[in-house]
C-alpha positions as CSV (number, residue, x, y, z in Angstrom):
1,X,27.0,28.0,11.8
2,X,25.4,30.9,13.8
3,X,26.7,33.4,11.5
4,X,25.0,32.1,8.7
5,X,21.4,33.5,7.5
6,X,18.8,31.9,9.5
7,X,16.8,30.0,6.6
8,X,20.3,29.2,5.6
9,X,20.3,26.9,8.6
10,X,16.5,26.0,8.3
11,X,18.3,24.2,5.6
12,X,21.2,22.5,6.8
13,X,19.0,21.2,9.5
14,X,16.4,20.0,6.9
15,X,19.0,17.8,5.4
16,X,20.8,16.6,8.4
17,X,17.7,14.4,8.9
18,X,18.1,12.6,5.9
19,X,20.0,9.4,7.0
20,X,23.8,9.3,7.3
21,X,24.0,12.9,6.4
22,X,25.9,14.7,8.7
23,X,26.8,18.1,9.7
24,X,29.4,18.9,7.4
25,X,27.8,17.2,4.7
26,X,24.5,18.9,5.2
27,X,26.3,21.9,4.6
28,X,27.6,21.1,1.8
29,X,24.3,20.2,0.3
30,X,23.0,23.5,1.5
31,X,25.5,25.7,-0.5
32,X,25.5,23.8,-3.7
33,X,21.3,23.9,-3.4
34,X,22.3,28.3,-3.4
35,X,24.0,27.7,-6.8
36,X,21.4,26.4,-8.5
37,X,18.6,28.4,-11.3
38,X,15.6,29.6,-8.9
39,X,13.7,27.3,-11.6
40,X,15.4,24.1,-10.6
41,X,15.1,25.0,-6.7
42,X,11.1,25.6,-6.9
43,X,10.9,22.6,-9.0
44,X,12.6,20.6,-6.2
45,X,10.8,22.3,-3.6
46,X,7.2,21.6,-5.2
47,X,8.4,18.0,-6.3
48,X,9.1,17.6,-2.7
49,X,5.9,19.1,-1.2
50,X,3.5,17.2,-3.2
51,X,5.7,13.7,-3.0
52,X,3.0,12.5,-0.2
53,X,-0.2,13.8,-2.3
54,X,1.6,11.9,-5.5
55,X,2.7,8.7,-4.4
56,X,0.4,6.2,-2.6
57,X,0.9,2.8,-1.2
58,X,-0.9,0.0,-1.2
59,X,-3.7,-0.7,2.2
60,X,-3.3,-4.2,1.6
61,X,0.0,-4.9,1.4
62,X,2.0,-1.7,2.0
63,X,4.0,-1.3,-1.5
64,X,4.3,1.5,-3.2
65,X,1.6,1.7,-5.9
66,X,0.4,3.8,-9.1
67,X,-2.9,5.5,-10.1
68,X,-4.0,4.0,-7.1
69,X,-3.0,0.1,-8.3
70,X,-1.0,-1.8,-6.7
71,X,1.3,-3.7,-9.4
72,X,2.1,-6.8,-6.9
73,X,-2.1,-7.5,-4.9
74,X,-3.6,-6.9,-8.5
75,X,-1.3,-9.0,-10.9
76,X,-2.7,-12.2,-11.8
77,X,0.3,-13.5,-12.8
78,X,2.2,-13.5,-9.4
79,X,2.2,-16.1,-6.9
80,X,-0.5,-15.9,-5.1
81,X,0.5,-18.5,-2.5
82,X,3.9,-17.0,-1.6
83,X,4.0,-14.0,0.8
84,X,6.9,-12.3,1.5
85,X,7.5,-9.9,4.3
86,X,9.9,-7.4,4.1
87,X,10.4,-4.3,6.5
88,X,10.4,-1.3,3.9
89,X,8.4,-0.7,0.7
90,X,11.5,0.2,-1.0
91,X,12.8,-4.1,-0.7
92,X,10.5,-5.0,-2.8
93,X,12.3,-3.0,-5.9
94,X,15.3,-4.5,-4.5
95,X,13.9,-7.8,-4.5
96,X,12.1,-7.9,-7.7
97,X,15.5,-7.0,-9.8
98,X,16.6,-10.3,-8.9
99,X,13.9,-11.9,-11.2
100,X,14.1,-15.0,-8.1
101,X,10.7,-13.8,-6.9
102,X,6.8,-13.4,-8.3
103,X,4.8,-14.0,-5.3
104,X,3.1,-11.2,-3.2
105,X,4.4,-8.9,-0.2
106,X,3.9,-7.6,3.3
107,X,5.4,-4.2,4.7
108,X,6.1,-4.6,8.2
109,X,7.3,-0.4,8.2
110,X,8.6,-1.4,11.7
111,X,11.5,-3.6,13.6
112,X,10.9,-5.0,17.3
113,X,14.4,-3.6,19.1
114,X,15.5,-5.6,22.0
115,X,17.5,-2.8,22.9
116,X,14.4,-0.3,23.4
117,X,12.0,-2.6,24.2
118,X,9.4,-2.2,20.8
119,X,6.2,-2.7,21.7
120,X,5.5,-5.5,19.7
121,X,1.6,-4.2,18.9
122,X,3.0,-1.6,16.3
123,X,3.7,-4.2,14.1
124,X,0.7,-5.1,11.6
125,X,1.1,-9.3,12.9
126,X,-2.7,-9.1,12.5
127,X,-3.2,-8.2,9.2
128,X,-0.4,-10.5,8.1
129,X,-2.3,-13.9,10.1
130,X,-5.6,-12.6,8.1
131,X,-3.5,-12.3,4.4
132,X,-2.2,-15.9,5.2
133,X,-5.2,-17.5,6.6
134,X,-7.7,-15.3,3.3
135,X,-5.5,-16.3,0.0
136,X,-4.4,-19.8,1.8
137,X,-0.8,-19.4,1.6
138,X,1.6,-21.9,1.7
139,X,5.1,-20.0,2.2
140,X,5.9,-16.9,3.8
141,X,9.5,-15.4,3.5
142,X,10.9,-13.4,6.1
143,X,13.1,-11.3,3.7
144,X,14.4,-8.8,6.6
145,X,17.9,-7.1,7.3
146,X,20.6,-9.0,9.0
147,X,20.5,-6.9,11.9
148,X,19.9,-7.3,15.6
149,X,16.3,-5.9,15.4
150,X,15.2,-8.2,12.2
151,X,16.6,-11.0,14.0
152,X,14.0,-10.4,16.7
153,X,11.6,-9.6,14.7
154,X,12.0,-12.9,12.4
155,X,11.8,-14.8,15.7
156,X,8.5,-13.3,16.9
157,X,7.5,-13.5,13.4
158,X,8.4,-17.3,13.4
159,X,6.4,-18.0,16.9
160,X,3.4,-15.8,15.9
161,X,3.0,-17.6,12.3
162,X,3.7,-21.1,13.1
163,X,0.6,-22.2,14.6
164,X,-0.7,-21.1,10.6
165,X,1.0,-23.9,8.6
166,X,2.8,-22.4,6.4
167,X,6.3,-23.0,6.0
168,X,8.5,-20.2,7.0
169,X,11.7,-19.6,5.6
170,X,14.3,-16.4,6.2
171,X,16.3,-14.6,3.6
172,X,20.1,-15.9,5.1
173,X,23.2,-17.3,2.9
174,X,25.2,-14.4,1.4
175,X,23.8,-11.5,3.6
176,X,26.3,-10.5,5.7
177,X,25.6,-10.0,9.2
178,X,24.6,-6.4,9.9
179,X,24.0,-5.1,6.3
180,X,20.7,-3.9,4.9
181,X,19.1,-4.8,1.7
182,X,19.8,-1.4,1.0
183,X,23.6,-2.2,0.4
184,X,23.5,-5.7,-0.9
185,X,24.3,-6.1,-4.4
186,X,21.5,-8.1,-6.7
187,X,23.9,-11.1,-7.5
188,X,24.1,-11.7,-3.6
189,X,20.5,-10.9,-2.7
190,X,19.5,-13.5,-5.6
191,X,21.6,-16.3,-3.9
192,X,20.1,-15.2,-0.6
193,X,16.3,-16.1,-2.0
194,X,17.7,-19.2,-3.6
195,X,19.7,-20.6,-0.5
196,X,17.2,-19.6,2.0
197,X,16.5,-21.5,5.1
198,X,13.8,-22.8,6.6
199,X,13.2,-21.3,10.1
């Protein structure tokens, strides 16, 4: 890759951060990005630059939201005794196509790892006791991955919220262990929210 121009590999190492992109593949990426119109480039470029001036998310739940309103806090017709938690803002487009759901959510944006040793004051526990204890909430649903790190997480989770009242219950039957939501098809994610446990 040395030979190559060096904005060339500006580039390719751009795109290797993008998750499960590789070497190879960020390569590939690279070249077919040099065969496109200069028009379409500067258009992605620009769409790009200005994604974090154009999309917002929400400061009290952490979805993504539009015009500066947040379609899940601000709809009166959702649940408003039903909080979900969920790790990423892109689960709750995931969850929602499953039409199982219509309470409100909670972006964690962070996973405790055993493994590192997370500190467990970067995740927003606070704000979550305050939602619960403000709108009176009867159920909160740990919708996480079935990973190693969400399973801590749902077990702090569980010991922090407890002492709150409200029943807590975890996203489980059909999610196979170590998938993310990411992967898991809507008919299976909808039987995971009907067949969850309690924890």
């Amino acid at each position: 890759m040395s030979k190559y121009p060096s904005h060339l590999i500006r580039l390719i190492e751009s795109l290797r951060r993008l998750p499960g992109v590789g070497a190879r593949t960020a390569e590939r990426f690279a070249f077919h990005l040099l065969t496109w119109p200069g028009e379409k480039l500067k258009d992605l470029g620009e769409t790009i630059g200005s994604a974090l001036d154009k999309i917002s998310f929400c400061s009290e739940c952490g979805c993504m939201q539009t015009e500066e309103k947040c379609p899940y806090c601000t709809s009166p017709t959702r649940d408003q005794q039903t909080l979900c938690i969920i790790h990423s803002p892109k689960d709750a487009f995931a969850i929602e196509e499953t039409h199982q759901y219509s309470g409100l959510y909670h972006v964690l944006g962070s996973l405790l790892s055993p493994v590192d040793q997370f500190d467990e004051g970067a995740l927003p526990i606070q704000e979550v006791r305050a939602r619960i204890e403000k709108l009176g909430i009867k159920e909160v649903i740990i919708a996480l991955d079935s990973t190693l790190e969400a399973d801590a997480t749902a077990l702090f989770l569980k010991e922090e919220l407890a002492p709150l009242g409200a029943k807590l219950s975890r996203l489980a039957y059909g999610i196979p262990i170590g998938s993310t939501l990411d992967f898991v098809d809507g008919g299976t994610l909808s039987r995971a929210f009907s067949g969850r446990g309690q924890l």
